[in-house]
C-alpha positions in Angstrom: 0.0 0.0 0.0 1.4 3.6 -0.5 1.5 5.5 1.9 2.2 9.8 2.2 3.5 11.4 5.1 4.1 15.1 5.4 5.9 16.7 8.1 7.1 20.3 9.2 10.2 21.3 11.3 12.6 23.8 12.2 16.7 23.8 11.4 18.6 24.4 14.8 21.3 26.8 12.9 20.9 28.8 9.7 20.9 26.3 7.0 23.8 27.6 4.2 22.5 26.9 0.1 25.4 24.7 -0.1 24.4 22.6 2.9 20.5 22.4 1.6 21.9 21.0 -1.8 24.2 18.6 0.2 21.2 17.0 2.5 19.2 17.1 -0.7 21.6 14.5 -2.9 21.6 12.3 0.2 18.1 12.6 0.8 17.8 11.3 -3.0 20.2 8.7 -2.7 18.6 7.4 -0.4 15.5 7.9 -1.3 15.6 6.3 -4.5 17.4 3.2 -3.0 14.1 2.9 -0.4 11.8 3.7 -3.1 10.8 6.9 -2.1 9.4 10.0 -3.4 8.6 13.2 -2.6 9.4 16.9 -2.2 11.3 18.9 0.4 10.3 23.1 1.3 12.9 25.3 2.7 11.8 28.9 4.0 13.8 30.8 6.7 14.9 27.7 8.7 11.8 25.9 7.9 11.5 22.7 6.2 8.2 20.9 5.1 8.9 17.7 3.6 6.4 15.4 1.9 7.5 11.4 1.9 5.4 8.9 -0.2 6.2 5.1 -0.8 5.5 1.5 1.0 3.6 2.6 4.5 6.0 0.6 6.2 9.1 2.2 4.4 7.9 5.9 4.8 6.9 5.5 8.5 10.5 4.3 9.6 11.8 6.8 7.3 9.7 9.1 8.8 10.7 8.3 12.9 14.3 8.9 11.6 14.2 12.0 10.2 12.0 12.8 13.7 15.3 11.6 15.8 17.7 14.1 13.7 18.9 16.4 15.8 19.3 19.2 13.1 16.0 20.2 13.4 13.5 20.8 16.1 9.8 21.1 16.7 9.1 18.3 13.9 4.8 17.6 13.5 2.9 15.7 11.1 0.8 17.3 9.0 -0.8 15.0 7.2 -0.2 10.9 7.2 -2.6 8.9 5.1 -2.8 6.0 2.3 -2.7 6.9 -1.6 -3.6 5.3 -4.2 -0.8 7.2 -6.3 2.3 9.4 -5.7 2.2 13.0 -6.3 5.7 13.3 -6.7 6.8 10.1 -8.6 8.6 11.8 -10.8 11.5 12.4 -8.5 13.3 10.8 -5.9 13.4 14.2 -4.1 11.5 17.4 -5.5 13.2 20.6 -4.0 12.1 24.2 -3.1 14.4 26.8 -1.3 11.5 29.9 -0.8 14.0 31.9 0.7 14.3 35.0 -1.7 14.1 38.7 -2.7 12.0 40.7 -0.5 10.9 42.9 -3.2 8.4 40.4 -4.4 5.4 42.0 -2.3 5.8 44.9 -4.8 4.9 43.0 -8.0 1.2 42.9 -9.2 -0.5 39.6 -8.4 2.1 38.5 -5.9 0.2 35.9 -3.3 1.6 36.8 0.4 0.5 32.8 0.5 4.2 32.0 1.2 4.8 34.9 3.9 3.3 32.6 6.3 5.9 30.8 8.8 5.9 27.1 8.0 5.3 26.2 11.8 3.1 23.6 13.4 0.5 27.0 14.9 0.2 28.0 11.2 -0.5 24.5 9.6 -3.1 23.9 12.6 -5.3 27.0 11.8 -4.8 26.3 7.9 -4.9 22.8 7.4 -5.1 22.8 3.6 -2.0 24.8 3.5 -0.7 21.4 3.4 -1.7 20.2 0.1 -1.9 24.1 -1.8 1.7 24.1 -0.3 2.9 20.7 -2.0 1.0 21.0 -5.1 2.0 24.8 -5.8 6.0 23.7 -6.0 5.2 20.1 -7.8 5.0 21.8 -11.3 
């Protein structure tokens, strides 16, 4: 059965580029090895990370990444079955929304993404979740 966890959590210390592009190649190393797909956020120290695969391969996955002790505060946002994968076409789908402030002054510009990543935002927004995800899978 297939199986979609998605989980929020916070970086301990600033989190350089160059270090998000090194946990990402690991994370699809891995990933791929385990069958796993998904797609990792990054937003001023924030990560939301979407797993999909075999339940029983995502959930240990899943209590792993809870154990690492580079982030803090780590929360399920969603955990359910699927019957397909959102994110199949990579082993690991990758965001950084850290960027140029200016954007607020552009016409059309959603302030959607101004909103912290955090466990208190996700609770009173629950399908921030899935808009979230599906926004950054194209």
């Amino acid at each position: 059965m297939l199986y979609s966890i998605v989980y929020t959590s916070q970086a301990t210390t600033p989190v350089a580029t160059d270090t998000l592009l090194q946990l990402l190649d690991a994370a699809r190393a891995a990933n791929s090895k385990l069958d796993v797909t998904g797609m990792l956020l990054y937003r001023d120290g924030a990560f939301m990370q979407a797993l999909e695969g075999e339940e029983h391969t995502v959930c240990r996955l899943a209590e792993k990444i809870s154990q690492d002790q580079r982030h803090r505060g780590y929360f399920v946002c969603s955990r359910k079955a699927i019957d397909k994968r959102q994110f199949g076409d990579w082993s690991m789908g990758f965001r950084n929304l850290d960027g140029d402030t200016s954007l607020p002054d552009l016409p059309g510009y959603s302030k959607f993404m101004n909103q912290p990543l955090t466990r208190e935002t996700i609770e009173r927004n629950p399908s921030m979740v899935s808009k979230l995800l599906l926004a950054f899978r194209n």
